[in-house]
C-alpha positions in Angstrom: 30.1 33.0 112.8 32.0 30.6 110.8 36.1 31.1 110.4 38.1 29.8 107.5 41.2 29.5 106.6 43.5 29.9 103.3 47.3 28.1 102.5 48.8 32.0 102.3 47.7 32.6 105.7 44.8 34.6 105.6 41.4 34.3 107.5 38.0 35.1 107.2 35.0 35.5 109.8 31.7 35.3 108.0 28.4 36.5 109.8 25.8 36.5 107.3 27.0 37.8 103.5 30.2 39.8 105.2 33.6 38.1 105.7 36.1 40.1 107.7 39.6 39.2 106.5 43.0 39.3 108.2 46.1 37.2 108.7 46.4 34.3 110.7 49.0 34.5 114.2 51.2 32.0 112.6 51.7 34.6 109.5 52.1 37.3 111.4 54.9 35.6 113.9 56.4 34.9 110.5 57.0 38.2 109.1 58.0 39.4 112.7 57.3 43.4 113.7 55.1 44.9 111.4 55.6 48.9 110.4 53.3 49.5 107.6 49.7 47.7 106.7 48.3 49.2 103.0 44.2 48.2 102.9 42.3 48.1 100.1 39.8 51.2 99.6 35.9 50.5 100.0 33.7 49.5 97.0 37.2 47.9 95.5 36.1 44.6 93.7 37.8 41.6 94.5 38.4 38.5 93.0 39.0 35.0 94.9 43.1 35.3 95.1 43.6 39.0 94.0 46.1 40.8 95.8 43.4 43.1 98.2 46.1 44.6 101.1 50.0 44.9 101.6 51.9 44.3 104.9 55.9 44.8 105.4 57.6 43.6 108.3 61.4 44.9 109.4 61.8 41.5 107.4 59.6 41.8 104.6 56.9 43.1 102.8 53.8 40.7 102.0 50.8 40.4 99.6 47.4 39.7 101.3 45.1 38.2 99.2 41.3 38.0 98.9 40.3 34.9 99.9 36.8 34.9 98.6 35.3 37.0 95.6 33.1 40.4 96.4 33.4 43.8 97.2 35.5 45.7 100.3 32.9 46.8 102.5 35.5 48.6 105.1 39.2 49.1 105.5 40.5 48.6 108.8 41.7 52.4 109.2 43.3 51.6 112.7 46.2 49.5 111.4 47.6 53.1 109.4 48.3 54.1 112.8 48.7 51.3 114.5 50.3 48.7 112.4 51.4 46.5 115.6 48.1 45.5 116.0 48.4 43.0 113.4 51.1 41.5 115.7 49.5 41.8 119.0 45.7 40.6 118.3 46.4 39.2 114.4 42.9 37.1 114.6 41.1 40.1 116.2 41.8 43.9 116.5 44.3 43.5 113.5 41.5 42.6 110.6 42.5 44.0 107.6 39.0 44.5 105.4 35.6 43.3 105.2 34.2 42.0 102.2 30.8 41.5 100.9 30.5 38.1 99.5 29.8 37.6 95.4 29.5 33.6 95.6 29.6 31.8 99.2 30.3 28.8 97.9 34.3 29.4 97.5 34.2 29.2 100.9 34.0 25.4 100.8 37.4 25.2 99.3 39.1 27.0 102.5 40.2 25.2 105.5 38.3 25.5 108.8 40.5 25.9 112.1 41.3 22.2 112.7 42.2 21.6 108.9 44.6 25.0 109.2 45.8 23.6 112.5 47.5 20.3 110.8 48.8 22.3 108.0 50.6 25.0 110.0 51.4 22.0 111.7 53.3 20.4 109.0 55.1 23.8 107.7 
């Protein structure tokens, strides 16, 4: 399983033709407790840097975007009931959709976990 990495924040596992998409620890420490995750419904196309879910923080509320091109697969139903997950396991238990991938080769124009390491680094 490969992980990449985009400049809003967001993640993506792929295994095979199926990305699983969520954001990073460094965005959720910014946006501080979050209360409310909104995921996008399944079979809902999705083009590279659409606006697929919605987080809000008791700071702010916060686009998540697709960071590759296809269609949601699955919502992560858990986070309606248990938005703090995004907080306590951001890069695990707090995924917010999986996506069939349209065209893998967007993919080479996301950061991998060293690149997103020296950017978050710089921020």
């Amino acid at each position: 399983m490969s992980r990449y990495f985009t400049e809003d924040h967001e993640w993506i596992d792929v295994d095979g033709d199926v990305g699983t998409v969520g954001i990073s620890d460094y965005a959720q420490g910014a946006l501080g407790d979050i209360v409310f995750v909104d995921v996008p419904e399944e079979g809902r196309a999705l083009s590279k840097g659409d606006e697929a879910a919605v987080v809000e923080s008791v700071k702010a509320a916060s686009d998540v975007y697709a960071p590759v091109s296809g269609a949601v697969v699955e919502g992560n139903a858990q986070l309606a009931d248990e938005p703090a997950l995004v907080n306590s396991d951001p890069e695990g238990e707090g995924w917010f959709f999986k996506i069939t991938l349209s065209d893998a080769s967007e993919l080479d124009a996301l950061m991998d976990e060293t690149a997103y390491a020296a950017f978050v680094a710089k921020l």
